[in-house]
GUROKE-341810 format. One record per residue: residue in one letter; x negated, y negated, z negated of N, C-alpha, C in turn. Coordinates in steps of 0.02 Angstrom, whole numbers, plus 32768, in hexadecimal, padded with zeros to 4 digits. Atoms other than C-alpha are relative to their C-alpha. Layout:
N
AXYZXYZXYZ;...
REM end
This chain:
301
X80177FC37FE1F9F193A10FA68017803B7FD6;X7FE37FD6803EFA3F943D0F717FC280337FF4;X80427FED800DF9B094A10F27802F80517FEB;X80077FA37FFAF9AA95760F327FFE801B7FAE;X80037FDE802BF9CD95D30EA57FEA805C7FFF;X7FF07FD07FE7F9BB96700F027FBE800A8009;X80417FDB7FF0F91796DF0F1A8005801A802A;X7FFD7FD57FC4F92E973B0FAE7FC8804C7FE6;X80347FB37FF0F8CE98020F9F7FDE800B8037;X802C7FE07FC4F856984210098021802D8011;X7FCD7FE27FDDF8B798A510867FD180308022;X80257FD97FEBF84D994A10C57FC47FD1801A;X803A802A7FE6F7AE98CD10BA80017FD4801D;X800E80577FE5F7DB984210FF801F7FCA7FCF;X7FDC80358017F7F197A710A480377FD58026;X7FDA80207FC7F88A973310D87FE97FBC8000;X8027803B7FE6F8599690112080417FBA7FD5;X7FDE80348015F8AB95F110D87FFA7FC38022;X7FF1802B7FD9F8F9955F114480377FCC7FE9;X7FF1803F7FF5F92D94A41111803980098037;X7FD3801A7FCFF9C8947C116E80077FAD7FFE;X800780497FF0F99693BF119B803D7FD88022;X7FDE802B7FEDFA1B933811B48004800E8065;X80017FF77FBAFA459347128980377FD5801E;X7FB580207FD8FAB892D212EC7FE1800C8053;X7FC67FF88017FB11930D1348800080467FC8;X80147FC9803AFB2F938A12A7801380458024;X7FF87FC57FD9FB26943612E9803C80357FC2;X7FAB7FE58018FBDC949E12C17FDC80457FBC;X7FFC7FC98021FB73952212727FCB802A7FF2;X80537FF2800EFAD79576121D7FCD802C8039;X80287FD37FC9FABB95F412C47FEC7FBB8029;X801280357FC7FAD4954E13337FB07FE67FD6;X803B80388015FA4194F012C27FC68024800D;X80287FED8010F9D8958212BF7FF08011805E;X7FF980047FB1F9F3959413877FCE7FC9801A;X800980427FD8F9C894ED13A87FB37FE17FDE;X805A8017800CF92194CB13277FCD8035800E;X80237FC27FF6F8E1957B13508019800E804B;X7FE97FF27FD2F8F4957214007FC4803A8023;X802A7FCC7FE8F85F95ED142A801F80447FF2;X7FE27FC3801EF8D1967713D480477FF5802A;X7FB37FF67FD0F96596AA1449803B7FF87FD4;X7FB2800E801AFA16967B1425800B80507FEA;X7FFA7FBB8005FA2F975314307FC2801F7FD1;X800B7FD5802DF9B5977713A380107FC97FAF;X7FFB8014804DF9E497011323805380128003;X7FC27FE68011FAA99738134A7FF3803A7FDC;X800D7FAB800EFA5997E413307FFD80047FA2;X802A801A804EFA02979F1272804980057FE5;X7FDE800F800CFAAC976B124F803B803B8019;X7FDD7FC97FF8FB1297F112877FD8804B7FBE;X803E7FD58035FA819866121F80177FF57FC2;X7FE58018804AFABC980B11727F9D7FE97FF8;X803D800F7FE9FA0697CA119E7FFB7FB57FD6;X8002803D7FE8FA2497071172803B7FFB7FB1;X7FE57FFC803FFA6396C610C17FF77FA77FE0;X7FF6804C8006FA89961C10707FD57FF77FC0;X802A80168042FA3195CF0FD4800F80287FD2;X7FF87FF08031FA93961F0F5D800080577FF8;X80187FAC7FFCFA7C96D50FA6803A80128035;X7FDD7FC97FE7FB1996E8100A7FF780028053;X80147FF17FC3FAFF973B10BC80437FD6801C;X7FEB80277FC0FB3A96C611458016802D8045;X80047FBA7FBAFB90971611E87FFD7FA48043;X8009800B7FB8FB8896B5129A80217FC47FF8;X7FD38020800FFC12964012677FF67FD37FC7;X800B801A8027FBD995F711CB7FE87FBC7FF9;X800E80407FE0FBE4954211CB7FAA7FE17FD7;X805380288010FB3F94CE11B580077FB47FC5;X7FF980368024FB31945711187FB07FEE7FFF;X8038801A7FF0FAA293ED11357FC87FFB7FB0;X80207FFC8051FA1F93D410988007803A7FD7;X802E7FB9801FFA0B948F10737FDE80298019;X80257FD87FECF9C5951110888025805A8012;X7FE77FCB7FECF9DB95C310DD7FB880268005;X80337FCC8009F978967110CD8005801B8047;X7FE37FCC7FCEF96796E311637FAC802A8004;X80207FD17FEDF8FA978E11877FEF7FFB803C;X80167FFB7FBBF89E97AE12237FF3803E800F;X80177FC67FF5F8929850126A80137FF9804B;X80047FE77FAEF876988E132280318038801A;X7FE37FBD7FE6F8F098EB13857FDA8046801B;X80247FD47FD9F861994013E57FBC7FE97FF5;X8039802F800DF7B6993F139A7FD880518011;X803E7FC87FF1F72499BC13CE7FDF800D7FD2;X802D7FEC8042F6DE9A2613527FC3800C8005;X80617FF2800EF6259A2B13347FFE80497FD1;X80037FAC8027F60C9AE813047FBC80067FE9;X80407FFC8042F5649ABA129380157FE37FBD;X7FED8026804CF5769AAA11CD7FBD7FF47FF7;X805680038022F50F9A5111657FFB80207FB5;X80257FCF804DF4BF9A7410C080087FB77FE1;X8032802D802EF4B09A1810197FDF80227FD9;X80317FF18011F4139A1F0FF77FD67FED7FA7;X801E8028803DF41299B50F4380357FE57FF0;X7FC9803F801DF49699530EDA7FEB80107FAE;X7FE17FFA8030F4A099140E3680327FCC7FFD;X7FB9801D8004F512988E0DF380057FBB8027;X800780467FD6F4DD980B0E58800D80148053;X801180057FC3F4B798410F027FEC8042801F;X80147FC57FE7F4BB98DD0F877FCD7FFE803A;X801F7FF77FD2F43D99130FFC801780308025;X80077FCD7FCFF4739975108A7FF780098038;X801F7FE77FDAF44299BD1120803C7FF08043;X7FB77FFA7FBEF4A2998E11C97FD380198025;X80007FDA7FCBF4A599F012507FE27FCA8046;X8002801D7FBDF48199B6130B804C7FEC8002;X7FD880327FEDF519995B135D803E7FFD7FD3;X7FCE801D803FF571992812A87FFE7FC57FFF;X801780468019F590988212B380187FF77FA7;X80118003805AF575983F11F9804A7FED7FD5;X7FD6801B8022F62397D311E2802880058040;X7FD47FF17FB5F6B697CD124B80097FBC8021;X7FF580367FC3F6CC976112D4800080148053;X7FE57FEA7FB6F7139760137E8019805F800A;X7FE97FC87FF6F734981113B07FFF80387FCE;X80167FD9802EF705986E130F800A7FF97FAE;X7FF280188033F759986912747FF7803D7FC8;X80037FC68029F759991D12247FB480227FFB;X803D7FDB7FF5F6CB995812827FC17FCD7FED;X803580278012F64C98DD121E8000801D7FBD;X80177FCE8035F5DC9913119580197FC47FB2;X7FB98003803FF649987B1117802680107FEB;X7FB77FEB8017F6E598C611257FFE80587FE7;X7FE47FBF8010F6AA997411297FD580087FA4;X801680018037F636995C108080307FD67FCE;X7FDB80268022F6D598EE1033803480357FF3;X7FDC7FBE7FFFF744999110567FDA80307FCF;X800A7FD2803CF6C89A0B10057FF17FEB7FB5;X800D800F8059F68F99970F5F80507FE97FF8;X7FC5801E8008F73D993D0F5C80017FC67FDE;X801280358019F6EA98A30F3280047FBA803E;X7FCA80377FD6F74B98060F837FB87FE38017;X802480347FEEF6A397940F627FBA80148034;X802F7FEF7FD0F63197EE0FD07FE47FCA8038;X8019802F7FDCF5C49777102F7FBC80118028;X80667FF47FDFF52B979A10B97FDC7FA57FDE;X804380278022F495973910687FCC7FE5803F;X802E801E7FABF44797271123800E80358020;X7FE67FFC7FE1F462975F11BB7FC28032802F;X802F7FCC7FD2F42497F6124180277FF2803F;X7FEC7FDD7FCDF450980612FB8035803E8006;X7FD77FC27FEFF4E39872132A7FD28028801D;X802C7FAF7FD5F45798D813967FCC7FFD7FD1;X80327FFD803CF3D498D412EF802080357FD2;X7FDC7FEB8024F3EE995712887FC57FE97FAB;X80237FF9802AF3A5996211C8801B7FD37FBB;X7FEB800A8038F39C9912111880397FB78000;X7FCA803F7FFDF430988710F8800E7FF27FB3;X7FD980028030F455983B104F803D7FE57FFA;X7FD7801B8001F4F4980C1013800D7FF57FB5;X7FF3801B8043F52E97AD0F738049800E7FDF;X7FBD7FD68021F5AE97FD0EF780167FC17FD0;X7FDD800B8036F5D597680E8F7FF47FAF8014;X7FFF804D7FD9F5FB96A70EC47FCD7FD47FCC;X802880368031F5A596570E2E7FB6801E7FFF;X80567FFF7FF6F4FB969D0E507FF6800F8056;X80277FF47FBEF4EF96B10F097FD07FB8802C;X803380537FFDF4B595DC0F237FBC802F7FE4;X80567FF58003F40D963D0EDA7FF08027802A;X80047FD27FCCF40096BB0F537FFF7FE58047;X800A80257FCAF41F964B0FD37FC77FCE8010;X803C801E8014F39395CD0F8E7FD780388022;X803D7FD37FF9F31E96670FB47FD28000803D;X80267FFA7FC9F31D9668106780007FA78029;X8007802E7FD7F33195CE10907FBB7FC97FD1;X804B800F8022F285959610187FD880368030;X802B7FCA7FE0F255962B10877FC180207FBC;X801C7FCC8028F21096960FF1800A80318001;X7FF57FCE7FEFF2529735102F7FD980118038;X80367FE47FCEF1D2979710968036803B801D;X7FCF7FC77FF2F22697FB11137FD3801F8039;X80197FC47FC8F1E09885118F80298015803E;X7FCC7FE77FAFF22998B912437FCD802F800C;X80187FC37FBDF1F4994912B9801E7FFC8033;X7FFA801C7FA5F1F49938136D7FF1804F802D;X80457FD17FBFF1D299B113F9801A7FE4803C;X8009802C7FBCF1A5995614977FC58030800F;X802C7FBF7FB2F13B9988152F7FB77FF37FE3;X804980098033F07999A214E77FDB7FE18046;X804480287FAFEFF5992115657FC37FFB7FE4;X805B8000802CEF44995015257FE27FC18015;X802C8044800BEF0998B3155580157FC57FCB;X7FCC80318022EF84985614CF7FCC80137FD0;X801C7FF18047EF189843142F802B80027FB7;X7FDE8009803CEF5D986413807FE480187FC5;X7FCA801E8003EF74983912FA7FF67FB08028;X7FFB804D7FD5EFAB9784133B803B7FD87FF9;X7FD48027801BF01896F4130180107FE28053;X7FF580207FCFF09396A5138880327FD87FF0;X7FE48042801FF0C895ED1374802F7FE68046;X7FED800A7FCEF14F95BF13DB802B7FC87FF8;X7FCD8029800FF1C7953013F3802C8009801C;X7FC87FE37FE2F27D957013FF80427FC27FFF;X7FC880257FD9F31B951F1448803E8018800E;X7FCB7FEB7FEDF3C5955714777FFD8011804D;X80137FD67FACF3B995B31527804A7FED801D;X7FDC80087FC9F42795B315BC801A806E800E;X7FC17FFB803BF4B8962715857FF27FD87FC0;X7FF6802E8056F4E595CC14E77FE8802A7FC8;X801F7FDD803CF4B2965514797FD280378001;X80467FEC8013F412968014A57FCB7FB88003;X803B80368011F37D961E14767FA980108030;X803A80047FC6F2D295EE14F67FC17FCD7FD2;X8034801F801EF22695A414D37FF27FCA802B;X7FF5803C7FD9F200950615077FA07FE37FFA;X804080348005F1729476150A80057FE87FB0;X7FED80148039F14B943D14657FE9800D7FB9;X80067FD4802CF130944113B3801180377FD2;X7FF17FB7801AF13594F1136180377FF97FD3;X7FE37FD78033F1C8951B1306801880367FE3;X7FF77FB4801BF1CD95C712E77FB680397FFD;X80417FDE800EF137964D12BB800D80408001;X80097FC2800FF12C96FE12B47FB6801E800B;X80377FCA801CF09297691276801980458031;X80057FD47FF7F08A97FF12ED7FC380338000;X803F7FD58005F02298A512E5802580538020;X7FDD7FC17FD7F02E994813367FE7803B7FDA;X80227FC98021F03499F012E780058037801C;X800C7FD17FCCF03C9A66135F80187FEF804D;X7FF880197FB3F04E9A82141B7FF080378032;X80177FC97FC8F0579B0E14AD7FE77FDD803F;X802C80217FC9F01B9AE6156080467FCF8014;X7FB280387FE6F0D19A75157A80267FD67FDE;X7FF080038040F1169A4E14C97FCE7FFA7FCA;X800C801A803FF0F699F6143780207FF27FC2;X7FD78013802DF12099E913867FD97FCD7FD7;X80238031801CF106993D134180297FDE7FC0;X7FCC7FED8056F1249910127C7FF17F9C8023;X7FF78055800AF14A983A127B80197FF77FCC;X800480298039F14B97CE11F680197FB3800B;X7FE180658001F1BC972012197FE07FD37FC6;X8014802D802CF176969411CC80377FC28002;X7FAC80368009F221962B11FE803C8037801B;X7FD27FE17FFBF2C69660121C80227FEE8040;X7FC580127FC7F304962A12D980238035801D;X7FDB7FEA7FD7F388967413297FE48025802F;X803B7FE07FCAF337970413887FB7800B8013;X8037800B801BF2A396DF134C7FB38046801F;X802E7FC97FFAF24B9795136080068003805E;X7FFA7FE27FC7F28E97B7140B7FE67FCD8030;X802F803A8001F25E970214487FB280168011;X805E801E8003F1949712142A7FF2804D8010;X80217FC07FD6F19497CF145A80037FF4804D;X7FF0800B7FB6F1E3979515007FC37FE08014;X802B80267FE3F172971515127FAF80137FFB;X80547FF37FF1F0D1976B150D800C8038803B;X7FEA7FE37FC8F11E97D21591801380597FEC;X7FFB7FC7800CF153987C152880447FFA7FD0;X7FC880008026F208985D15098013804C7FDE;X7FE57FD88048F26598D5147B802E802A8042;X7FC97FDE7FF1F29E996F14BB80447FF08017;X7FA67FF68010F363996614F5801D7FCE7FEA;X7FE980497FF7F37798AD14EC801E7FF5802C;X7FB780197FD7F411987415417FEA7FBE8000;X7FFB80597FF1F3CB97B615397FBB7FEF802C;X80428028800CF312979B15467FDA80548031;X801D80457FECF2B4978915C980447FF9802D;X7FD5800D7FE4F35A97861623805480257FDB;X7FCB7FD78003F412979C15F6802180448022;X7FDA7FF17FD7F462982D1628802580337FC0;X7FCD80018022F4FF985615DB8020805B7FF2;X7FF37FB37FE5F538992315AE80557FFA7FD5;X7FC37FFA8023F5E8995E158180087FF27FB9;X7FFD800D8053F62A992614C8800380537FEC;X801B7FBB8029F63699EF14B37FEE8022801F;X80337FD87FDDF5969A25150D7FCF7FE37FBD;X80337FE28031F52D9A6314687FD8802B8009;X80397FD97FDEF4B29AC514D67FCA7FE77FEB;X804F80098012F4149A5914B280077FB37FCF;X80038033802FF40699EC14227FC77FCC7FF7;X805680397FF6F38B996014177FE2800C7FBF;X801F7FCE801FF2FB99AA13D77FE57FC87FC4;X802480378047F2DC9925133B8027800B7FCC;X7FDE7FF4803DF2F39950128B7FDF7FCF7FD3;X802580358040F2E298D511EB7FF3802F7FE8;X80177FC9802EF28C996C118E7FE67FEA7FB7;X801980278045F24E990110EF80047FCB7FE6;X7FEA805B8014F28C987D10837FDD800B7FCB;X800C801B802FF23998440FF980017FBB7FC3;X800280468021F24197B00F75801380177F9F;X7FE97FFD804BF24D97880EAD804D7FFA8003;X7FBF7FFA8014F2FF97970E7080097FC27FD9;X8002805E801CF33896BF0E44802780147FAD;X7FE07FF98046F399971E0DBD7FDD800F7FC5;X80267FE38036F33F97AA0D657FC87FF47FEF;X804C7FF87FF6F29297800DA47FE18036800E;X80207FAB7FD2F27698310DEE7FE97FFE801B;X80277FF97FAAF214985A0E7A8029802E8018;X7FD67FD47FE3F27498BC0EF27FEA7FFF8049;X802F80077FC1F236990D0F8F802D803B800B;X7FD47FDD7FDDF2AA99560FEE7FF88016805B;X801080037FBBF29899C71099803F80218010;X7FCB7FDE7FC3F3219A00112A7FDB80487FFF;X80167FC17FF1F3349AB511277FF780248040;X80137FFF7FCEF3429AA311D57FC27FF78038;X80497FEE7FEDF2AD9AC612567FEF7FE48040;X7FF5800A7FBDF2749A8D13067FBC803B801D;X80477FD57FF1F2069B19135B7FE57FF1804C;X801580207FC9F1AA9B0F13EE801F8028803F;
REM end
């Protein structure tokens, strides 16, 4: 196996991806054909593009063009960037860093890391651009329509503790909601639900069953239509908040899923779904700190 001597740079925030060229019969003439043919979800016309770009580079660093034949048992670098990507016109904030780990603040429709249609416009690449720190890592994960606190890990040999954190679930975290106010709903009030994978594939439904997910809700204010409600997860599912508001019948503001899909333009930023993580808390696995951190962002009624 011929083994990489070559580091590849972070390229305006994006890291480049690294790809094994595996043995193939019949052997393909050439590193676009291989990358054509195991990446077939990616069009023939944007990986010519990568490769026309000076996008796409061999073990030892040198850029590959279209033509460049395929030796099996190495390895090849290549960048990803979008010809046409929609800009999200909200910044965020950091709100906290030291040498371990940043806290900052995303916006409404930032998704967190890139994937599928969004490679610049995510709050990895754009916090890897302003620190210029390659190892940048989200520590857990928000909703593209969630805005609020997010950590991320600045350094590979301590982020395994950081990760330990939430998944011992010793990090206390806070949301705000505003949903429709039903004076007959009592609060505060814990709701135990048992969640499932829904019908689209990536939303999640409640079922028959035993409980696996919790949230602590309570309400802190409220006009004659509107509500603002602070929650407290006691697990982490997938949707989790929007889920058990739905299901007491006072879904989340400006939900595109719950109690029914319905789908708005990728750049219609008119109404944001009204849920913010506003408070993280937990000891620090390093220093032993306490650290209590809030979103400077607000939800009003």
């Amino acid at each position: 196996m011929q083994l990489s001597d070559f580091t590849p740079p972070m390229l305006n925030g994006v890291s480049a991806s690294k790809v094994f060229l595996k043995p193939l019969k019949p052997q393909p003439d050439s590193v676009y054909a291989y990358l054509c043919s195991e990446f077939a979800h990616i069009g023939s016309e944007e990986w010519a593009q990568r490769f026309a770009d000076g996008l796409v580079y061999d073990a030892q660093g040198k850029q590959l063009h279209i033509h460049s034949p395929f030796h099996a048992n190495s390895h090849v670098f290549y960048y990803r960037f979008l010809a046409h990507e929609i800009h999200v016109p909200f910044e965020h904030r950091i709100l906290f860093e030291n040498d371990h780990f940043i806290a900052a603040d995303k916006p409404h429709f930032l998704t967190i890391s890139p994937t599928g249609q969004y490679v610049q416009e995510t709050l990895l690449v754009r916090l890897k651009k302003q620190t210029g720190n390659e190892q940048l890592t989200p520590i857990h994960r928000l909703d593209r329509e969630t805005a609020g606190v997010v950590l991320f890990s600045k350094r590979a040999e301590t982020r395994g503790a950081y990760q330990q954190m939430f998944a011992e679930r010793t990090v206390q975290k806070t949301y705000h909601a505003i949903a429709p106010f039903q004076p007959e709903l009592i609060f505060p009030q814990t709701v135990r639900l048992r969640m499932e994978k829904g019908n689209p594939f990536y939303t999640m439904t409640s079922v028959c069953g035993e409980a696996n997910s919790e949230t602590h809700i309570q309400l802190l204010e409220h006009n004659s239509n509107w509500a603002k409600y602070l929650l407290k997860p006691h697990t982490g599912k997938q949707h989790q908040l929007r889920v058990h508001l739905s299901h007491l019948g006072i879904p989340i503001q400006n939900d595109p899923f719950y109690p029914q899909v319905n789908h708005k333009a990728d750049d219609d930023f008119a109404a944001p779904l009204q849920l913010l993580a506003k408070h993280i808390a937990f000891q620090d696995p390093i220093s032993k700190q306490h650290f209590s951190i809030n979103s400077e962002f607000d939800l009003t009624l």
